[in-house]
C-alpha positions in Angstrom: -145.4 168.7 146.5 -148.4 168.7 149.0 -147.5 168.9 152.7 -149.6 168.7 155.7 -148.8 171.3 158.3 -150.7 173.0 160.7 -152.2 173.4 164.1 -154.5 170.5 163.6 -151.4 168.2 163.2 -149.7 169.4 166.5 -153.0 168.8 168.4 -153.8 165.6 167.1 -149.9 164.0 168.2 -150.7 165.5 171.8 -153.5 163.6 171.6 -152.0 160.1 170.3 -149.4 160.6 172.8 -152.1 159.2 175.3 -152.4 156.3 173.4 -148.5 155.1 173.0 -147.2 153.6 176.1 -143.4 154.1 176.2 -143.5 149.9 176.0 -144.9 150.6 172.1 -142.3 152.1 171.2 -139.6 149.5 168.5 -135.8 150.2 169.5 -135.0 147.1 167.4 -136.1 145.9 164.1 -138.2 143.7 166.3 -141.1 145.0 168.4 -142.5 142.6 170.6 -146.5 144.0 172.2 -148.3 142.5 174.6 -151.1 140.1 175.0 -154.0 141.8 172.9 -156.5 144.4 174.1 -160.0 144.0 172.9 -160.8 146.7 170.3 -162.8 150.2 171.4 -166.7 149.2 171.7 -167.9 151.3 169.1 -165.7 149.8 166.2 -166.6 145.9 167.7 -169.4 145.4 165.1 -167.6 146.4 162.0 -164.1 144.3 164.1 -166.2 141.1 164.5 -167.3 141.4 161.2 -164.4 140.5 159.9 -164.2 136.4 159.8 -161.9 133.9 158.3 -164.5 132.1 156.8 -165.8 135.4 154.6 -161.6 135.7 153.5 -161.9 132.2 152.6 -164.9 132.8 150.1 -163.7 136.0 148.7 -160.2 135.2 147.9 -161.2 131.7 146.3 -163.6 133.6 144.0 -160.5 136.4 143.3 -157.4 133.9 142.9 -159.8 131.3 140.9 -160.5 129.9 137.7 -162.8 132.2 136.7 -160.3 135.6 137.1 -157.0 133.5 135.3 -154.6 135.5 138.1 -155.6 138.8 136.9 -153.5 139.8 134.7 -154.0 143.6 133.8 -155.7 144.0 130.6 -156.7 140.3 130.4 -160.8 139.4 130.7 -160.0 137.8 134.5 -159.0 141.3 135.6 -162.1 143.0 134.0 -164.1 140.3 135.7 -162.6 140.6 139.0 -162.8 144.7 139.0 -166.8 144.1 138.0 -167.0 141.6 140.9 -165.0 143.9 143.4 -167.3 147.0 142.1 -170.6 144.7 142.7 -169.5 143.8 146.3 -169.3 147.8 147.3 -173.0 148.1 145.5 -173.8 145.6 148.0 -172.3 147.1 151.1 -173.8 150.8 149.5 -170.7 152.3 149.5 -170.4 155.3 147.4 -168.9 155.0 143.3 -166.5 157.8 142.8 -165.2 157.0 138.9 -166.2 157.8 136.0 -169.5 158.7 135.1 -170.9 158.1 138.5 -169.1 154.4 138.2 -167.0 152.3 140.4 -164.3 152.6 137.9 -161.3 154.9 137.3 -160.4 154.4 133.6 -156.2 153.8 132.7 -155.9 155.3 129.3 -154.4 152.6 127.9 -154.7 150.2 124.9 -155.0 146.9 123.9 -153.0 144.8 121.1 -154.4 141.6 119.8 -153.1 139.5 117.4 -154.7 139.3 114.1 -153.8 135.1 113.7 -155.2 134.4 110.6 -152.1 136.9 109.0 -149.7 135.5 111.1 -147.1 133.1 110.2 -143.3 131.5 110.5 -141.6 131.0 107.5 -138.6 129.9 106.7 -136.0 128.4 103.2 -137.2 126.2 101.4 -140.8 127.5 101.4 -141.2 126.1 105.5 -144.5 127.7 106.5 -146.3 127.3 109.5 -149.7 129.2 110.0 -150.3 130.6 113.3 -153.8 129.2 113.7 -154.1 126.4 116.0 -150.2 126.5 116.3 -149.1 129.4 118.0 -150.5 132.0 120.4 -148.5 135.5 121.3 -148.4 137.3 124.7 -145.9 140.2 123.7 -145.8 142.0 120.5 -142.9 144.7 119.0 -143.7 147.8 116.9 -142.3 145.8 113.8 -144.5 143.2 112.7 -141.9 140.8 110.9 -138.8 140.0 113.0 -136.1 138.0 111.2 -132.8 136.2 112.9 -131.1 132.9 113.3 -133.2 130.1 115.5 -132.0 127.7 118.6 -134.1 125.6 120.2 -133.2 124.9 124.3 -134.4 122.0 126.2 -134.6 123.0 130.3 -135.7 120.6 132.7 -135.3 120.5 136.8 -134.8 123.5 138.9 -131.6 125.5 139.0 -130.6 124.9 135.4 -128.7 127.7 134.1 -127.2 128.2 130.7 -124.2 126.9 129.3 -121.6 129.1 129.8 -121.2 130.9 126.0 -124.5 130.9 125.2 -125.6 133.7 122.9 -129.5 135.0 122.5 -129.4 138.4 121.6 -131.3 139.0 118.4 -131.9 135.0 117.9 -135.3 134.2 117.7 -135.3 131.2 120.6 -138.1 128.3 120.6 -137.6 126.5 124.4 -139.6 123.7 126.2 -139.2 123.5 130.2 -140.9 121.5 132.3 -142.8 122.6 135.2 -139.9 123.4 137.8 -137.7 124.8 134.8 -140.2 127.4 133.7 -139.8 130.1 135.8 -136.0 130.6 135.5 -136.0 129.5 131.9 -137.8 132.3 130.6 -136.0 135.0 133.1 -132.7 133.2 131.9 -133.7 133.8 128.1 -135.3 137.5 128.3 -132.0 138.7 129.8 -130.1 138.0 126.9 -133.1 140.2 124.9 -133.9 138.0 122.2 -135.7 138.6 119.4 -138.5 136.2 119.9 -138.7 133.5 123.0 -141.4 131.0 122.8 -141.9 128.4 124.5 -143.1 124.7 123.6 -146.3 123.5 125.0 -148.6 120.8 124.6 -151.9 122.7 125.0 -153.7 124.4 122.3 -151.9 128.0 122.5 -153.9 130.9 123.7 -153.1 134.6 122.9 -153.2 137.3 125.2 -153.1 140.9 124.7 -150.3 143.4 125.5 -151.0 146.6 127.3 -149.9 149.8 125.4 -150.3 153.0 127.7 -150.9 156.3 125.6 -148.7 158.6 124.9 -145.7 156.2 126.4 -143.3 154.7 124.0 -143.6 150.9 123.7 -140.1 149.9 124.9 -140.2 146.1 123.6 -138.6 144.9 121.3 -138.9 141.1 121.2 -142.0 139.2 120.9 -143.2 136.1 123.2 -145.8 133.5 123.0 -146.2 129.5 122.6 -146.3 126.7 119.9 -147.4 123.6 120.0 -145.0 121.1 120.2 -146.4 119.3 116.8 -145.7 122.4 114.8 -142.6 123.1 116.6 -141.5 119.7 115.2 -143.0 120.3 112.1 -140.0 123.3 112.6 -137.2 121.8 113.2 -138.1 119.5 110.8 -138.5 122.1 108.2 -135.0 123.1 109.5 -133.3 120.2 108.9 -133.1 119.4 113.2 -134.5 116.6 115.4 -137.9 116.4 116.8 -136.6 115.1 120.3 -134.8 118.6 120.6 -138.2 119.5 122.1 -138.4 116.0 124.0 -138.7 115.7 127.9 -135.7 114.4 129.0 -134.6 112.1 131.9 -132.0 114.6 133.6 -131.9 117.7 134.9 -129.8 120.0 132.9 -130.3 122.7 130.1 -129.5 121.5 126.3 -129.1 124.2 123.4 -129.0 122.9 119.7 -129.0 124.9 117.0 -129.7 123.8 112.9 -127.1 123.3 110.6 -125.9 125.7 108.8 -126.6 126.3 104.8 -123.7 125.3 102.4 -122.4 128.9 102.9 -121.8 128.7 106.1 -124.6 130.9 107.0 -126.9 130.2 110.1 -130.3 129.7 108.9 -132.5 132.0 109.1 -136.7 131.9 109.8 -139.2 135.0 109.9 -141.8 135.4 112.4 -144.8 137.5 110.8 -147.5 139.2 112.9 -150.5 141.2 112.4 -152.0 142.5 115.3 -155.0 145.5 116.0 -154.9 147.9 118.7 -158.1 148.7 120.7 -159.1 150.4 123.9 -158.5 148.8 126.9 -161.1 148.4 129.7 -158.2 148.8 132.9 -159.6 150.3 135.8 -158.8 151.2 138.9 -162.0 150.3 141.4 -162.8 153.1 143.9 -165.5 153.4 146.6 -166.2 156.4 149.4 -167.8 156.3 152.8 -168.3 159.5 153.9 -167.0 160.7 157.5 -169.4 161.6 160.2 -168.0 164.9 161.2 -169.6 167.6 159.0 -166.3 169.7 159.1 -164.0 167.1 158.3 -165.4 165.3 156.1 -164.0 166.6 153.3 -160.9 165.3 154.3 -159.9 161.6 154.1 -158.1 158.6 154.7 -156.7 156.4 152.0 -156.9 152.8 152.2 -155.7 150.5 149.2 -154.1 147.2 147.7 -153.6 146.2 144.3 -156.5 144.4 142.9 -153.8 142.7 139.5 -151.6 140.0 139.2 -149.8 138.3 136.4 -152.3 136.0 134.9 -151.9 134.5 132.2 -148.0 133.7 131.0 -146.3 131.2 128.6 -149.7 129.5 128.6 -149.6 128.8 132.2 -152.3 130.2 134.9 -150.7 132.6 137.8 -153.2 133.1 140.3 -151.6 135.0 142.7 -153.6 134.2 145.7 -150.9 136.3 148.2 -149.9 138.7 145.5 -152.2 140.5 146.0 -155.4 138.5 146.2 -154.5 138.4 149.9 -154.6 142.1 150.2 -157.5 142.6 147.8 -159.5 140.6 150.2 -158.0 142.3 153.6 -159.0 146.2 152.2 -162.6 144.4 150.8 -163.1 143.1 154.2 -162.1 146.5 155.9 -164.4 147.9 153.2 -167.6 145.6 154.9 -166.1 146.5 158.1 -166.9 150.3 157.6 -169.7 150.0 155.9 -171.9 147.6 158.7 -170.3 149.5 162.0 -173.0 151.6 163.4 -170.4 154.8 164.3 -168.5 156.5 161.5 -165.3 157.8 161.2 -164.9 161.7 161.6 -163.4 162.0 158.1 -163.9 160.1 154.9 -162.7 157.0 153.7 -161.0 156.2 149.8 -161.1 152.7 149.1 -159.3 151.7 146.2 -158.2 148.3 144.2 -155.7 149.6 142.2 -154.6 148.2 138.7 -151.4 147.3 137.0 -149.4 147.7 139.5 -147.4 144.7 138.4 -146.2 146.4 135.5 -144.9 149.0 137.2 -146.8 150.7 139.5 -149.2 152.3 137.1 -152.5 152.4 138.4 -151.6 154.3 142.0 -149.6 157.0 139.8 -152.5 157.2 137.7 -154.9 158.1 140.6 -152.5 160.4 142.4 -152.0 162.6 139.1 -155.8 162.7 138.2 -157.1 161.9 142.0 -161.3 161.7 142.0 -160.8 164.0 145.3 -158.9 166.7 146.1 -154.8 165.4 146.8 -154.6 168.3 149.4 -157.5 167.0 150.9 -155.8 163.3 151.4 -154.6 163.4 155.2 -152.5 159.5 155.1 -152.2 156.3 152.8 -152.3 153.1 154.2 -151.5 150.4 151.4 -151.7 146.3 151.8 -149.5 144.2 149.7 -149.5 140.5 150.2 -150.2 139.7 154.0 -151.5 135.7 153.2 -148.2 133.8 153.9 -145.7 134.1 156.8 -142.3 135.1 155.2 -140.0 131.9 154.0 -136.7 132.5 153.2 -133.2 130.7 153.2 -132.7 131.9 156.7 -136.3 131.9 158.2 -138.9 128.9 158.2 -142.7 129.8 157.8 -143.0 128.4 161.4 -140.8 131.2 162.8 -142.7 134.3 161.0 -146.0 132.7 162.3 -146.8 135.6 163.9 -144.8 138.3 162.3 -145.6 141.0 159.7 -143.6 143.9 158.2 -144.5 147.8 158.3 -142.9 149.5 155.8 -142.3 153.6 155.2 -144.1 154.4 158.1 -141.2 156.1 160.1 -140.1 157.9 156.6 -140.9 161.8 156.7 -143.1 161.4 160.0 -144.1 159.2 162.2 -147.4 159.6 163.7 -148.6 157.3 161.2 -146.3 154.9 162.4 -147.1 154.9 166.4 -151.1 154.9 165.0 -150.2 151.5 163.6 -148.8 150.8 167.1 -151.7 151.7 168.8 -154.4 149.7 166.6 -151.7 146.8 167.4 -153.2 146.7 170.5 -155.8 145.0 169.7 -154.3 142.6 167.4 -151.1 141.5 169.0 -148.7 141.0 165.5 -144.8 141.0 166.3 -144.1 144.1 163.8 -140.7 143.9 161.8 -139.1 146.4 160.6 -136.2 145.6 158.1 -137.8 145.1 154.4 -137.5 149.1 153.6 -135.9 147.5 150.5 -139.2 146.8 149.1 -140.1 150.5 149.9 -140.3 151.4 146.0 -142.0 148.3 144.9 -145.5 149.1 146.4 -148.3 151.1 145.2 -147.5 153.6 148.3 -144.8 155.2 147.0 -146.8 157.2 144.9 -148.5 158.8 147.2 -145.6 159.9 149.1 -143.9 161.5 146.7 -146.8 163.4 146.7 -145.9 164.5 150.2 -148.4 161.9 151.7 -147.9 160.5 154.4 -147.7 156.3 154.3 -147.8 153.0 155.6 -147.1 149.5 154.0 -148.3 146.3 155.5 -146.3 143.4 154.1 -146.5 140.1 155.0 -142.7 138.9 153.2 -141.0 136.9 150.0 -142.0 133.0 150.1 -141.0 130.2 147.6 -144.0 130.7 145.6 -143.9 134.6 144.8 -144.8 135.3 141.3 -145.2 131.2 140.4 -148.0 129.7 139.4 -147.9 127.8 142.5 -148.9 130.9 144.5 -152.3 129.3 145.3 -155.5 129.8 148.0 -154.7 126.3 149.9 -151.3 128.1 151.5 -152.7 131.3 152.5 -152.4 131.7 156.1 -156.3 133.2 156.7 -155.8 134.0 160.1 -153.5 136.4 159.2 -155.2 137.7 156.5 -157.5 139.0 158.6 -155.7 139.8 161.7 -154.0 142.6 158.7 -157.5 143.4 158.0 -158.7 144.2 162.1 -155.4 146.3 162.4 -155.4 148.1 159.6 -159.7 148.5 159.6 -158.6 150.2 163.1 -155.5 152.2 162.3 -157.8 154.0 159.8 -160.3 154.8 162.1 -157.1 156.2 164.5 -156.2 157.9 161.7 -159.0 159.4 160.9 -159.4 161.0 164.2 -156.0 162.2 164.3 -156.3 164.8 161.8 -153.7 166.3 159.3 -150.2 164.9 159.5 -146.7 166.7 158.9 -144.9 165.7 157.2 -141.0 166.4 158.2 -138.7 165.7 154.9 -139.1 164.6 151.3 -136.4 161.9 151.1 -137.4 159.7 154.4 -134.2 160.4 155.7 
């Protein structure tokens, strides 16, 4: 583990302490600041720069159409890395991937499904080709899966189960309507089928599944959509009803299952699928600004979000405009920021949109164990998760968290990172809170600090529309987007001048 001890450290905390007032400091997990100050002149420019109508452009181009939420290994997050990479061309910050590139490369891989050899069949020579008809979002290591089939009907919100209901190693076909189809597909991997897919009325689209190297694939199951005429054709084949895969008038959850044969035996259909393996193009996107100090400025600052979403799932479009298009756009504007303002900081700056973070953290652990710069050179980590909505929970209305944002880790192993947060508060005037340490390990920050790095987590809080595909642009609450941007954009610059941190225990105890 890297620490970061030394005399540097001790000097730079005498010098903050003429920066925290004794008023700064949070005995509660509220701390209320006053009225803001205006920033220090010489960051104004690169401050002022950043507008609520330039968040309003870039985060309608990142949670549009034309990225399809993201998703890592998907074309939109390819497209939206390019378009993130040609924005630092613009502002001439400096590539630090591979071959003198923007770009980090994931070593990872890509399946695809081969269609044209994939199939269901079932007795009594039922066949259904897989062209037009299906499309598959998550494939297993075998390539023919074989079990009993149940069809389940879920419409309204808050439909459950029956009580009784048994999945596991059942090969389940469902159709759910629009507020059913979040919870119905949680509800159905839990019980680890062997196949879920779900009944839609567009013309299926596959999408690939990321492999990482040298990982073991851990599913087992395979997903995807059908359309609902050769689902029919299914249960037709089966002996069933069309109308198991009906809309229906009520809220409520219906299971049926086909007869079984004369034996008594359930019957039985096989999923065949062929799919190729290729590389994947999953980068993280990295950009430098050197410091100003000629000393120092081999030593640096970290400042990143994660640039993925979900995308595209069960045929339905996830743009996650807060998660983490929000923060995307905050470290892109704090990017501009830097770039534009006529004084420099005294050390350098990492900016970095990190990928695949939705599938567990894996870009941020891939740059900390291959960093592009030296780790022992890294002096802090500031990381910005979803700061575009005020927090909405079954206790708290939007309205109340208006003005409210959450710092996470900062206080875990040392804390002048925390009272330089603080300090660039200042200037922006949010009503920090400090209770959601339980979304400590879900960031991209974590990472770093268990490489002895110091950290801090802006997080804005859970809302009803977290991970749906209803997490759109229209509710993002720009204004503080960007106040996220201004205090972090300044917190940096603190932190930069501060110097080396120590860090004072492993376990944030």
């Amino acid at each position: 583990m890297v620490s970061h001890v030394g005399l540097a450290g001790k000097l730079g905390w005498l010098a903050l302490g003429m920066f925290v007032s004794a008023g700064m400091c949070c005995t509660s997990a509220w701390g209320q600041y006053s009225p803001p100050s205006p920033p220090p002149a010489d960051l104004k420019a690169g401050y002022d720069s950043m507008t609520i109508e330039q968040a309003k452009e870039w985060l309608g181009i990142l949670a549009g159409p034309k990225f399809e939420g993201r998703g890592t290994g998907q074309p939109g997050y390819a497209k939206a890395a390019h378009w993130v990479a040609g924005k630092l061309a613009e502002f001439g910050l400096e590539p630090i991937g591979n071959n003198g590139t923007y770009f980090q490369m994931l070593p990872m891989k890509r399946r695809m499904p081969m269609l044209e050899e994939c199939f269901i069949s079932g007795p009594e020579g039922l066949k259904i080709e897989a062209v037009g008809n299906m499309g598959f979002e998550r494939y297993s290591d075998a390539q023919e899966l074989t079990g009993p089939v149940v069809f389940i009907n879920f419409s309204g919100p808050n439909t459950g189960l029956p009580q009784g209901t048994q999945l596991r190693d059942k090969i389940v076909f469902y159709f759910a309507d629009a507020a059913a189809s979040r919870s119905a597909a949680m509800q159905i991997a839990r019980q680890r089928p062997l196949g879920a897919i779900r009944v839609i009325k567009d013309e299926p689209k596959s999408i690939s599944q990321l492999v990482r190297e040298g990982v073991p694939n851990r599913v087992t199951g395979i997903s995807g959509t059908i359309k609902v005429e050769a689902a029919k054709s299914l249960i037709r084949g089966l002996g069933g009803k069309p109308r198991w895969i009906n809309p229906v008038d009520e809220p409520g959850v219906a299971v049926y299952q086909p007869e079984e044969t004369k034996d008594g035996v359930p019957q039985e259909i096989t999923i065949r699928m062929r799919y190729r393996e290729e590389q994947a193009a999953v980068p993280n996107v990295v950009a430098w600004l050197e410091g100003s100090d000629p000393d120092l400025k081999n030593e640096y600052v970290v400042l990143g979000s994660h640039l993925d979403h979900l995308g595209i799932r069960g045929g339905q479009v996830y743009p996650g405009a807060d998660d983490n298009g929000s923060g995307s756009t905050a470290v892109l504007s704090i990017a501009k920021a830097f770039a534009m303002n006529p004084v420099r900081p005294k050390r350098s700056v990492l900016f970095i949109w990190f990928a695949a973070e939705e599938i567990g953290l894996v870009g941020s652990k891939h740059y900390c164990d291959n960093p592009t710069k030296p780790l022992e050179d890294m002096i802090c980590m500031f990381n910005i998760d979803m700061v575009g909505r005020n927090e909405e929970t079954k206790d708290e209305t939007s309205e109340e968290n208006e003005g409210s944002i959450h710092l996470v880790g900062s206080q875990k192993g040392e804390t002048d990172i925390h009272d330089i947060v603080l300090k660039a508060n200042e200037s922006v005037g949010f009503r920090f809170e400090l209770d959601q340490e339980d979304v400590w390990n879900r960031s991209d920050q974590i990472n770093f600090y268990q490489k002895g790095v110091p950290v801090s987590f802006l997080f804005g809080g859970f809302h009803p529309d977290y991970h749906r595909p209803s997490d759109k642009v229209g509710d993002i609450n720009f204004k503080k987007l960007v106040s996220a941007a201004k205090l972090y954009y300044l917190a940096v610059n603190l932190a930069s001048d501060h110097g080396p941190f120590e860090m004072k225990t492993q376990t944030g105890k």
